[in-house]
BAFI-610866 format. One record per atom (N, C-alpha, C): residue number from 1; atom name; x, y, z. Coordinates in pm, whole numbers, plus 50000, padded with zeros to 5 digits. Layout:
// BAFI-610866
<pt num="NUM" atome="CA" px="X" py="Y" pz="Z"/>
...
This chain:
// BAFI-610866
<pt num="1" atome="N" px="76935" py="89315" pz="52079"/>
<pt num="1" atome="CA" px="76894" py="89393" pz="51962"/>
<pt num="1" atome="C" px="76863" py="89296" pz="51848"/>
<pt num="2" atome="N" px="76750" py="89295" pz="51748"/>
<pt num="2" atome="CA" px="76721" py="89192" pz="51655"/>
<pt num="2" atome="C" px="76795" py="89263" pz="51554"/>
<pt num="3" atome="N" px="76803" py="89158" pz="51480"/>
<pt num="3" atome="CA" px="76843" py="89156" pz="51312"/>
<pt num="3" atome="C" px="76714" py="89182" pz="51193"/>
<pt num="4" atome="N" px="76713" py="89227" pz="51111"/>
<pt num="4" atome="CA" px="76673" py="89206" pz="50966"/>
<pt num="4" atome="C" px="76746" py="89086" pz="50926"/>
<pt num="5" atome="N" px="76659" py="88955" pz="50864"/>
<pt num="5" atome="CA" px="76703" py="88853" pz="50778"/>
<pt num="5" atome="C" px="76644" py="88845" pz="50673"/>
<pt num="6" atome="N" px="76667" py="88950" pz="50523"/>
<pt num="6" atome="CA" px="76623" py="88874" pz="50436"/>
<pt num="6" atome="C" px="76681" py="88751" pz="50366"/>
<pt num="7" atome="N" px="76549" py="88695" pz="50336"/>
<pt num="7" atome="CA" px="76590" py="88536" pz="50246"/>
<pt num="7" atome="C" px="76541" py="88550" pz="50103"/>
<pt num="8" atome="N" px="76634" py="88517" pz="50002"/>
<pt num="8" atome="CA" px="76588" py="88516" pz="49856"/>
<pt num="8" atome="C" px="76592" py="88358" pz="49867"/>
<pt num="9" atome="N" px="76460" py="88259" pz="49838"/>
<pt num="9" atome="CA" px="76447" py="88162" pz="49806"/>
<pt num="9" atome="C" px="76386" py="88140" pz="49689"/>
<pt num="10" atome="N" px="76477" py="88038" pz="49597"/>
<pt num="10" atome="CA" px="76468" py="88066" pz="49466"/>
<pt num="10" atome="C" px="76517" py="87920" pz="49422"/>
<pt num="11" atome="N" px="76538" py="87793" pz="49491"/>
<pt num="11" atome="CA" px="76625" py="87696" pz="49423"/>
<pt num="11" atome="C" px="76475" py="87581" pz="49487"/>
<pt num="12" atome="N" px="76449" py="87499" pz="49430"/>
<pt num="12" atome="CA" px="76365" py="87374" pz="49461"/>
<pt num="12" atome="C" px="76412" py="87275" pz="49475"/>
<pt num="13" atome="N" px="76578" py="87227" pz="49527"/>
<pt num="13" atome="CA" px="76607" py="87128" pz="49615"/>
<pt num="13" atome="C" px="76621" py="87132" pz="49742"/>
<pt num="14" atome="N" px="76634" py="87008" pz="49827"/>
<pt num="14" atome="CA" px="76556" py="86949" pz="49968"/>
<pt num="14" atome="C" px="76680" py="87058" pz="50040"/>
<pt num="15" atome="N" px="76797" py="87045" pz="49991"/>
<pt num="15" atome="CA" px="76906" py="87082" pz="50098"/>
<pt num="15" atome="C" px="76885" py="87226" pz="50154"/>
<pt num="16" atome="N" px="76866" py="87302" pz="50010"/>
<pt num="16" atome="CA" px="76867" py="87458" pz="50026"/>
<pt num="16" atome="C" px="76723" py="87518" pz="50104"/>
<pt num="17" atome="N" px="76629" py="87413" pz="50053"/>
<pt num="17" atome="CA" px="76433" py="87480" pz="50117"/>
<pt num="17" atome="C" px="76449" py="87459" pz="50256"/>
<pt num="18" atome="N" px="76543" py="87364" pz="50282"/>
<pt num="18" atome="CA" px="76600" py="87298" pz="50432"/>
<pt num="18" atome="C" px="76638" py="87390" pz="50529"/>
<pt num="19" atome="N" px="76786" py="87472" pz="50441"/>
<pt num="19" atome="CA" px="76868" py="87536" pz="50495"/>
<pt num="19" atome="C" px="76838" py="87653" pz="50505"/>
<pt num="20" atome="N" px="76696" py="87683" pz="50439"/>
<pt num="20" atome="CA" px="76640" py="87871" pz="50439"/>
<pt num="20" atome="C" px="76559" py="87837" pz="50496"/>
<pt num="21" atome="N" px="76497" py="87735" pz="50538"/>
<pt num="21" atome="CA" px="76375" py="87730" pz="50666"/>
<pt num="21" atome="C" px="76424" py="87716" pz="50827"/>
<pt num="22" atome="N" px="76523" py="87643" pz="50823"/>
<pt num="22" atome="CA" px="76597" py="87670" pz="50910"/>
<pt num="22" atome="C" px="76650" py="87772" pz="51016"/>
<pt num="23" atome="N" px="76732" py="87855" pz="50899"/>
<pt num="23" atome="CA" px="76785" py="88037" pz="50882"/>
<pt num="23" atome="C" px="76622" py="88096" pz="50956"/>
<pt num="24" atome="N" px="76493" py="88053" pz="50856"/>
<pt num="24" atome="CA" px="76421" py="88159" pz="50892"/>
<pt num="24" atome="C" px="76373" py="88140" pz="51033"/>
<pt num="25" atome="N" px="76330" py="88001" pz="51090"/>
<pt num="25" atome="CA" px="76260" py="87958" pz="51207"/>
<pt num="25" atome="C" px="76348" py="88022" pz="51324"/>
<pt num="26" atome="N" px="76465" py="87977" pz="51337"/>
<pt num="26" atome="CA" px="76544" py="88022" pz="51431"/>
<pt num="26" atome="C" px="76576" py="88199" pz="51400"/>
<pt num="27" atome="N" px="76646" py="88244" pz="51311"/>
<pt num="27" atome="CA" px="76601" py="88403" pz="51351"/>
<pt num="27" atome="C" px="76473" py="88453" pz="51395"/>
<pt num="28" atome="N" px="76364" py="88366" pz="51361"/>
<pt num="28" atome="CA" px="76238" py="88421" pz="51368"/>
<pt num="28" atome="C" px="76222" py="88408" pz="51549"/>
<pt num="29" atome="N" px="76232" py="88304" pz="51610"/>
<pt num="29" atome="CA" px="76204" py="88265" pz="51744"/>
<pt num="29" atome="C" px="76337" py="88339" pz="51823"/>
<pt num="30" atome="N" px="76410" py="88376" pz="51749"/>
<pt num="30" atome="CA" px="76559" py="88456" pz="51827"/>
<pt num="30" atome="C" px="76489" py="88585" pz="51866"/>
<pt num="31" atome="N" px="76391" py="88665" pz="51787"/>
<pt num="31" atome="CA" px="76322" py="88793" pz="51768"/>
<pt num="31" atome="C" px="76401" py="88877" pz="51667"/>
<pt num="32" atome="N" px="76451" py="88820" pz="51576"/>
<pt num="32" atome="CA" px="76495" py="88904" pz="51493"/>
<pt num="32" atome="C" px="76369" py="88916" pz="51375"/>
<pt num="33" atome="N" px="76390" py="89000" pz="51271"/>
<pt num="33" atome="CA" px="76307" py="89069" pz="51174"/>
<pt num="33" atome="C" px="76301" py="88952" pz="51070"/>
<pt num="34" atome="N" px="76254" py="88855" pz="51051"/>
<pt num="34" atome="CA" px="76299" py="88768" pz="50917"/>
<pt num="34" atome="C" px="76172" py="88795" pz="50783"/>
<pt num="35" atome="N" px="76224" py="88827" pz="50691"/>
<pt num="35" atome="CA" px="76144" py="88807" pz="50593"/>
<pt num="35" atome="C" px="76205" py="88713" pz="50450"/>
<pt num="36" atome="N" px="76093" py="88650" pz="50428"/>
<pt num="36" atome="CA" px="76165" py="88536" pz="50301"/>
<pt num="36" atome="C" px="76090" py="88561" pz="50133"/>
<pt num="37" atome="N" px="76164" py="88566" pz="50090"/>
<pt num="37" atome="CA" px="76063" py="88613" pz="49940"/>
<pt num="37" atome="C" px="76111" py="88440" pz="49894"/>
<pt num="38" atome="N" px="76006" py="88404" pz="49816"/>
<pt num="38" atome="CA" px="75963" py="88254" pz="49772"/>
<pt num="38" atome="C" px="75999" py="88267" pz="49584"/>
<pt num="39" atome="N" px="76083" py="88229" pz="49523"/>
<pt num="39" atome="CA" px="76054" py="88265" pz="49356"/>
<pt num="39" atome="C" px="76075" py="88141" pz="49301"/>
<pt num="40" atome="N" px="76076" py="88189" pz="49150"/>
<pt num="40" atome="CA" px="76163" py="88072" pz="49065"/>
<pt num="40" atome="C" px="76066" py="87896" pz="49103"/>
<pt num="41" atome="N" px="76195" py="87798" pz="49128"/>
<pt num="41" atome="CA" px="76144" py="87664" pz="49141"/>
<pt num="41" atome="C" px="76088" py="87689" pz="49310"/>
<pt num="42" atome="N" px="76153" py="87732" pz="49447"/>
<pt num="42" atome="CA" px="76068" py="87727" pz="49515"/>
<pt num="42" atome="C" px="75949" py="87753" pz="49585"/>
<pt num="43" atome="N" px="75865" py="87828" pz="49470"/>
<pt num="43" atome="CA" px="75740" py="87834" pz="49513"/>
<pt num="43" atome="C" px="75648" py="87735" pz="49444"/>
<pt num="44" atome="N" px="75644" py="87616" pz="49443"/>
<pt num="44" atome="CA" px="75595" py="87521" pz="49358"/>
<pt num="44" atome="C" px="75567" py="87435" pz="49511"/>
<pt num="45" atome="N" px="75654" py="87458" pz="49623"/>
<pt num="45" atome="CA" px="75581" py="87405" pz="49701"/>
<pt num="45" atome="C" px="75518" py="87438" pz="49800"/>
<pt num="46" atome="N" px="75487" py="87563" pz="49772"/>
<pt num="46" atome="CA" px="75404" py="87638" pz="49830"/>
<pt num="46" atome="C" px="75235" py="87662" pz="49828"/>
<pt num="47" atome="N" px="75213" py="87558" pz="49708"/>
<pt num="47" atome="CA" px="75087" py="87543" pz="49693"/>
<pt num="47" atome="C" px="75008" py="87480" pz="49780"/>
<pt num="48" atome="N" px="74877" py="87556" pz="49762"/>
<pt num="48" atome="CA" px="74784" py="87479" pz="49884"/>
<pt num="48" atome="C" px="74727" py="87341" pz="49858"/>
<pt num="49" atome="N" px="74710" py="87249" pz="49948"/>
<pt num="49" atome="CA" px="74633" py="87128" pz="49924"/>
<pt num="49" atome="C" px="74719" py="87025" pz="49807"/>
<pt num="50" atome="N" px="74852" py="87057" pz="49809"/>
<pt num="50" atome="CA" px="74965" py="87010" pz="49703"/>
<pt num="50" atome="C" px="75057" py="86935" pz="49794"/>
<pt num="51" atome="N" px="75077" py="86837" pz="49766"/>
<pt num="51" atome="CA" px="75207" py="86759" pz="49858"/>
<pt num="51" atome="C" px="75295" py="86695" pz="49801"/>
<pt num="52" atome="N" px="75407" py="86827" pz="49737"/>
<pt num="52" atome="CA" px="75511" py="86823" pz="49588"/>
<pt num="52" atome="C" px="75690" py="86775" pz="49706"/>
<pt num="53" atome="N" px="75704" py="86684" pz="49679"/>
<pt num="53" atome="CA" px="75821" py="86659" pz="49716"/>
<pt num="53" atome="C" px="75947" py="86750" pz="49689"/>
<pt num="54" atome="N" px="76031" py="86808" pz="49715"/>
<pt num="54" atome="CA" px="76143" py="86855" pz="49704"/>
<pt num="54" atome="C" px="76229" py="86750" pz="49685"/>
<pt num="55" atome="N" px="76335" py="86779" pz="49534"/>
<pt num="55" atome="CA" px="76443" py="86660" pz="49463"/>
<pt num="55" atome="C" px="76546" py="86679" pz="49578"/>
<pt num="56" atome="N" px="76634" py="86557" pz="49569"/>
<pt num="56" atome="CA" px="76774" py="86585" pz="49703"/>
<pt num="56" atome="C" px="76886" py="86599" pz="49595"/>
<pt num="57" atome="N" px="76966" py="86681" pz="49632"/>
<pt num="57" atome="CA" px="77127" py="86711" pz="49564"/>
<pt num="57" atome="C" px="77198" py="86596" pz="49575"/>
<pt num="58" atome="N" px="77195" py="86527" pz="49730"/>
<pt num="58" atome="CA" px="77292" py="86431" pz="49780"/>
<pt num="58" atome="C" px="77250" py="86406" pz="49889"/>
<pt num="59" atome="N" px="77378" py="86308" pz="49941"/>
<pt num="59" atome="CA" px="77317" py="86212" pz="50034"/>
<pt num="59" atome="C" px="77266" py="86288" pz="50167"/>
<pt num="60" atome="N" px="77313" py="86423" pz="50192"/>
<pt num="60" atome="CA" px="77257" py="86486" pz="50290"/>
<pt num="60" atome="C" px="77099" py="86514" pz="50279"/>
<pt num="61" atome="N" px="77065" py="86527" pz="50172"/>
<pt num="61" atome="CA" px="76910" py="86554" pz="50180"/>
<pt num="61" atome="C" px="76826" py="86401" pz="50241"/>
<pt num="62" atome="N" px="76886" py="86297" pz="50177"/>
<pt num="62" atome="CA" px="76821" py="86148" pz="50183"/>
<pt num="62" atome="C" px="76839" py="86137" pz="50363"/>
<pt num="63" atome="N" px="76976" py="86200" pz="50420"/>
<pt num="63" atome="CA" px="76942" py="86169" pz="50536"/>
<pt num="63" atome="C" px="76843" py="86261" pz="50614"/>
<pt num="64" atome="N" px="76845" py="86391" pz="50558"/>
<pt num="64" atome="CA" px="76673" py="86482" pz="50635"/>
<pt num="64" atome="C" px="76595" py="86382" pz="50615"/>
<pt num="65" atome="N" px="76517" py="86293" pz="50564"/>
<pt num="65" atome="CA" px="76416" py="86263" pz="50569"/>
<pt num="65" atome="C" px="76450" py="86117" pz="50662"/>
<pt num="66" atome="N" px="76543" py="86090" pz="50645"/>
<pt num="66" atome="CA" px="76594" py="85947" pz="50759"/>
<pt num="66" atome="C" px="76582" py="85933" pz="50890"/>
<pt num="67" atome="N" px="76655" py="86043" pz="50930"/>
<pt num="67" atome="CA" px="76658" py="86105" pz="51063"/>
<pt num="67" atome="C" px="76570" py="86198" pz="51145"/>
<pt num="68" atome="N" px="76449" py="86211" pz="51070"/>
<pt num="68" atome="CA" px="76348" py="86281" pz="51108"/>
<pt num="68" atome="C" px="76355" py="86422" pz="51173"/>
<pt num="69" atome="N" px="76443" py="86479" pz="51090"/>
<pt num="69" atome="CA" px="76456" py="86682" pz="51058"/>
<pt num="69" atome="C" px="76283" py="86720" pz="51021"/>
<pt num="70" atome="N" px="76257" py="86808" pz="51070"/>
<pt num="70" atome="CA" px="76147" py="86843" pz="51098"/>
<pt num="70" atome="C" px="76191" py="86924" pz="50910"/>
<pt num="71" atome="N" px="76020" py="86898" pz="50876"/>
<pt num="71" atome="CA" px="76060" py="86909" pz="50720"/>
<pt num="71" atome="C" px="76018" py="87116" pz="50717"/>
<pt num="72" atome="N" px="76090" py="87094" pz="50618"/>
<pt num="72" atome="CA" px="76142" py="87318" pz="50604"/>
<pt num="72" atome="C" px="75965" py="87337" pz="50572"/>
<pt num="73" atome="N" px="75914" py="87229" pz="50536"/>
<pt num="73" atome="CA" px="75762" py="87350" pz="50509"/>
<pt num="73" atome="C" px="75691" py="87391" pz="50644"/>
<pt num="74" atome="N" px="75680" py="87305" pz="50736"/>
<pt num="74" atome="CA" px="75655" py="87293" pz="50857"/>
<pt num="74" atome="C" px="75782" py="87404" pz="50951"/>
<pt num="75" atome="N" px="75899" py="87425" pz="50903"/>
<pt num="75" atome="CA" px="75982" py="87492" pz="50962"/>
<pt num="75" atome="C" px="75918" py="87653" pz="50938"/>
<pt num="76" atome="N" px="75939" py="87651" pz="50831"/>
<pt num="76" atome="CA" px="75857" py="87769" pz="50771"/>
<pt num="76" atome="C" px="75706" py="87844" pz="50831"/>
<pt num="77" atome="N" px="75662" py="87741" pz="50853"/>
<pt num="77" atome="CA" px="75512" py="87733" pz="50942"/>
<pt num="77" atome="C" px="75545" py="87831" pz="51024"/>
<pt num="78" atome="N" px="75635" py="87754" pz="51130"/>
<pt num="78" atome="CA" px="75642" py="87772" pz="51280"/>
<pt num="78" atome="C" px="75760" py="87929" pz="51255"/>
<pt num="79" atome="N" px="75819" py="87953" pz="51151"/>
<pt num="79" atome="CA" px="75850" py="88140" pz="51126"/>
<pt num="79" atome="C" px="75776" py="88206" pz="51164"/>
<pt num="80" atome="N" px="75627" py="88159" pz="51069"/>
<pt num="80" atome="CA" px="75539" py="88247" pz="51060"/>
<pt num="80" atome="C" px="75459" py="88268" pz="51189"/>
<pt num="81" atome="N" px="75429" py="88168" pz="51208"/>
<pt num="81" atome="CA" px="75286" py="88168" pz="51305"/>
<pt num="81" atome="C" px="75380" py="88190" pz="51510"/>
<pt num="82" atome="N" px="75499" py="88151" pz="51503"/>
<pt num="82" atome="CA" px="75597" py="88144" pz="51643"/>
<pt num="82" atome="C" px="75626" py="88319" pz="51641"/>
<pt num="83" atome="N" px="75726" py="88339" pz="51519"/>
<pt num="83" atome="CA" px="75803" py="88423" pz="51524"/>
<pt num="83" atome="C" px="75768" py="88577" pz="51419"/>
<pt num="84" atome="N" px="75663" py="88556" pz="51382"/>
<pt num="84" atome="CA" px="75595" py="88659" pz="51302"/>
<pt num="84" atome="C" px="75680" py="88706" pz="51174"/>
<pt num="85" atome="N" px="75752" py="88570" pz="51130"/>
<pt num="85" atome="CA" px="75844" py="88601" pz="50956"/>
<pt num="85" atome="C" px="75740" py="88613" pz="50917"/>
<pt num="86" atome="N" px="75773" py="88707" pz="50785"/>
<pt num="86" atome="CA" px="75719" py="88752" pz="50630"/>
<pt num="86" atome="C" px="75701" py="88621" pz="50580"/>
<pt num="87" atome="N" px="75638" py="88549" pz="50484"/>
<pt num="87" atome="CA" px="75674" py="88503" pz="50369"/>
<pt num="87" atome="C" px="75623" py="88537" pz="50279"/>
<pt num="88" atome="N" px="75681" py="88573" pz="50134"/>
<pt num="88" atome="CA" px="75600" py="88651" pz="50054"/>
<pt num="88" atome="C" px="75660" py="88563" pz="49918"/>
<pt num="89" atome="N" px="75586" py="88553" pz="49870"/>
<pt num="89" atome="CA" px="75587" py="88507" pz="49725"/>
<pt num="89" atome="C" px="75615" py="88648" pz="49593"/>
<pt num="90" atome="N" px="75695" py="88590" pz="49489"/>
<pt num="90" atome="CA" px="75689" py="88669" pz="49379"/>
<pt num="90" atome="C" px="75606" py="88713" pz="49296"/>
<pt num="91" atome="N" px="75558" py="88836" pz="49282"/>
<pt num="91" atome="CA" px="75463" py="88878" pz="49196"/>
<pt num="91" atome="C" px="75506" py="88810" pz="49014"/>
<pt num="92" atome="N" px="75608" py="88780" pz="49033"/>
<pt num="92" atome="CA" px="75622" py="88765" pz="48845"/>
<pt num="92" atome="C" px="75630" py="88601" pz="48873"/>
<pt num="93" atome="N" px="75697" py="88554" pz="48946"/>
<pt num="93" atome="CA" px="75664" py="88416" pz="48964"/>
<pt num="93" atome="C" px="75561" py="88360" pz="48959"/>
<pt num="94" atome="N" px="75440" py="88388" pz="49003"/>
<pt num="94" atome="CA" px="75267" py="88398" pz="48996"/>
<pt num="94" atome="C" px="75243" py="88420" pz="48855"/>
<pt num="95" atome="N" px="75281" py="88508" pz="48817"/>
<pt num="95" atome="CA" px="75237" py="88521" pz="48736"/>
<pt num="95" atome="C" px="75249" py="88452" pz="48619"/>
<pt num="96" atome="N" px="75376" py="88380" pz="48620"/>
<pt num="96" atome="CA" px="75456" py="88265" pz="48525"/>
<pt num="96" atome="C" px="75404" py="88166" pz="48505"/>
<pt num="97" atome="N" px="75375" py="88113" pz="48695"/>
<pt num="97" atome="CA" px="75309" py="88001" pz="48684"/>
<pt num="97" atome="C" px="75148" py="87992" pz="48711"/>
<pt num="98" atome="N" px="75115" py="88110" pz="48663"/>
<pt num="98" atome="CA" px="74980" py="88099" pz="48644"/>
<pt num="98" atome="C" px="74901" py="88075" pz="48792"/>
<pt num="99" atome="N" px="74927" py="88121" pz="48891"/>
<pt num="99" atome="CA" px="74914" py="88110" pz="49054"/>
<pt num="99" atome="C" px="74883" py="88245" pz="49096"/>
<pt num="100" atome="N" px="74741" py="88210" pz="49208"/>
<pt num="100" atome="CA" px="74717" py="88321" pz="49261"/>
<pt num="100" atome="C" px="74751" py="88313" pz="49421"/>
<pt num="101" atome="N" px="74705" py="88426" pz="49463"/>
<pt num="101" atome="CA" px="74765" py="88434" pz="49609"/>
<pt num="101" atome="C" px="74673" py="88388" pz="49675"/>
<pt num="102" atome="N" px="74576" py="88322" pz="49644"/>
<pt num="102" atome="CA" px="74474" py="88190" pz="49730"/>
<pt num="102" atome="C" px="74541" py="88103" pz="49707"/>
<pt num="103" atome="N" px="74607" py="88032" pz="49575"/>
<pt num="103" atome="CA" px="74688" py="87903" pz="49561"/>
<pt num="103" atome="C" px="74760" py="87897" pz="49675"/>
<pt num="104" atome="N" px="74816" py="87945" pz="49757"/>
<pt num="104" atome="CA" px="74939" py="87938" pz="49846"/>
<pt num="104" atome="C" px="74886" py="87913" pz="49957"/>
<pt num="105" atome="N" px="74988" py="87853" pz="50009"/>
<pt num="105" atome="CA" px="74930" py="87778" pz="50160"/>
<pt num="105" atome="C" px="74928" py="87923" pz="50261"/>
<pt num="106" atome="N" px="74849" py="87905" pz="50359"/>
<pt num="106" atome="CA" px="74785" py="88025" pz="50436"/>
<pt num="106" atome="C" px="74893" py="88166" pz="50531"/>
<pt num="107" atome="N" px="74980" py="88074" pz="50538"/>
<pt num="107" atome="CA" px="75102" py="88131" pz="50582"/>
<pt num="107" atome="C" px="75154" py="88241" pz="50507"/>
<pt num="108" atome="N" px="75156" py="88262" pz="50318"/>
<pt num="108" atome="CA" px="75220" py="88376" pz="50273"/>
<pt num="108" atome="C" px="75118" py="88435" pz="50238"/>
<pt num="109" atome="N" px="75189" py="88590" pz="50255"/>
<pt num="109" atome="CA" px="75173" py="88713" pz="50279"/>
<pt num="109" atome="C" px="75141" py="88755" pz="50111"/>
<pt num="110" atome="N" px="75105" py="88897" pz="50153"/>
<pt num="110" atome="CA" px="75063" py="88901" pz="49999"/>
<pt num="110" atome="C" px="75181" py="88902" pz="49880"/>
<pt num="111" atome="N" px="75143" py="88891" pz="49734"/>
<pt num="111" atome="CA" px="75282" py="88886" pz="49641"/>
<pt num="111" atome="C" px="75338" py="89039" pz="49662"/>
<pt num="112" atome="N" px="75492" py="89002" pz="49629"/>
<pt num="112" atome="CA" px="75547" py="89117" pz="49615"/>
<pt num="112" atome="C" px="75670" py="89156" pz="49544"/>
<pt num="113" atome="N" px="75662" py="89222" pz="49454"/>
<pt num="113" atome="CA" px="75776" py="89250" pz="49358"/>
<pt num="113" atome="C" px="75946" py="89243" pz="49390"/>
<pt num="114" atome="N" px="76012" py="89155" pz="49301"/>
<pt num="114" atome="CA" px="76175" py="89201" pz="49351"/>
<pt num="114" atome="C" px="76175" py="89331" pz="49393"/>
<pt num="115" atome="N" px="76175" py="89451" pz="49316"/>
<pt num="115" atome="CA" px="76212" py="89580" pz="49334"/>
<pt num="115" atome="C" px="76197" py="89653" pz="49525"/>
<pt num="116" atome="N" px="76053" py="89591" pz="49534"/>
<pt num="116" atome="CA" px="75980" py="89607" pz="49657"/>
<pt num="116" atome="C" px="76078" py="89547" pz="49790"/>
<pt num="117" atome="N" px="76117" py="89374" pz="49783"/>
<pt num="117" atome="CA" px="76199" py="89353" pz="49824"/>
<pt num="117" atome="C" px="76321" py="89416" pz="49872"/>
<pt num="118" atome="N" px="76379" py="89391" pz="49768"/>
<pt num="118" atome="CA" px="76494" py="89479" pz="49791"/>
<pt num="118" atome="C" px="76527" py="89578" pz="49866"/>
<pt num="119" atome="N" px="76430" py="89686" pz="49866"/>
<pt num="119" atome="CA" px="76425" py="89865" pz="49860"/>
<pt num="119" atome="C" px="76397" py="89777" pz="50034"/>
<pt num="120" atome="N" px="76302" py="89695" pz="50083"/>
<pt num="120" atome="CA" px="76288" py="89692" pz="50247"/>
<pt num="120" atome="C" px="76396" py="89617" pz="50304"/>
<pt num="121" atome="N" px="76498" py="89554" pz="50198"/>
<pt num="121" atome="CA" px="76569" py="89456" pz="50264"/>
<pt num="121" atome="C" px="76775" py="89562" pz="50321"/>
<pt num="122" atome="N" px="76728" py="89677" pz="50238"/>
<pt num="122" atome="CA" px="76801" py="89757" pz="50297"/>
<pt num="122" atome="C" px="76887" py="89761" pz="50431"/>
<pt num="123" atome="N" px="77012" py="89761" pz="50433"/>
<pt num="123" atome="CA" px="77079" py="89726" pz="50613"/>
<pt num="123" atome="C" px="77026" py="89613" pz="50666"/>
<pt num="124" atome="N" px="76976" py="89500" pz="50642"/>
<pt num="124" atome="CA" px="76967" py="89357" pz="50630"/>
<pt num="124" atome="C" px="77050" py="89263" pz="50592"/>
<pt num="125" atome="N" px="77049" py="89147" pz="50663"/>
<pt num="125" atome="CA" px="77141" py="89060" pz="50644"/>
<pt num="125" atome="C" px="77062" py="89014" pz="50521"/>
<pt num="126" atome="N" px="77131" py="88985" pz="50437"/>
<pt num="126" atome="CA" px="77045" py="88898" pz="50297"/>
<pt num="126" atome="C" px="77116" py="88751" pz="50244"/>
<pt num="127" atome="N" px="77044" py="88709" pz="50240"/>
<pt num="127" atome="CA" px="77091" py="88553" pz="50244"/>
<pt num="127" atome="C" px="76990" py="88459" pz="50092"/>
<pt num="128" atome="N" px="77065" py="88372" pz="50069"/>
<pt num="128" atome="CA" px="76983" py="88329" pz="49878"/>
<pt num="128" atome="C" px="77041" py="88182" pz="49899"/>
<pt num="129" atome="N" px="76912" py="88098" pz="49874"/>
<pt num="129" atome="CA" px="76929" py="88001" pz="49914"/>
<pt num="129" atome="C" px="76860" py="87912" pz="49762"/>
């Protein structure tokens, strides 16, 4: 039986974009329901034709990139395109940062309001990274 996984991603360091791409790839290829809403600092690297580094907290992030962890944007990818995750970006976030839903790399889905969120993420595991 699959799961509902929503993801509130909302923080723009390496550990957390890491640890919610992660969450999403593997529920996604498990066959569970994953959907990820993108806000705040992490949709900054979500832009298209942009190659914005994610800051590290600590020494765990310095070793993702050491040890060659397959990086969360590419994790994220393989949600979408393997396991048929959501990714959806914030309608007010866009709007903040002055971003349209062509800016975004091809993978997210159209914008969509907290409220909207929420109301589908109903009897879902919800997870905020």
């Amino acid at each position: 039986m699959s799961r509902k996984i929503h993801i509130v991603c909302l923080s723009g360091s390496l550990e957390k974009l890491q640890m919610a791409a992660m969450v999403a790839s593997v529920g996604a290829a498990s066959g569970d329901e994953v959907t990820v809403f993108f806000s705040m600092n992490a949709l900054a690297y979500f832009i298209r034709d942009e190659d914005k580094e994610a800051p590290v907290e600590g020494n765990f992030g310095t070793l993702l990139h050491t040890k060659g962890v397959p990086p969360f944007k590419h994790l994220f990818q393989q949600a979408a395109e393997l396991g048929d995750a959501q990714l959806l970006p914030c309608s007010m976030a866009l709007d903040l940062l002055k971003i349209t839903d062509d800016d975004l790399v091809p993978e997210f889905g159209k914008a969509t309001g907290l409220t909207k969120f929420l109301m589908d993420a109903e009897g879902a595991q919800l997870l905020s990274f």
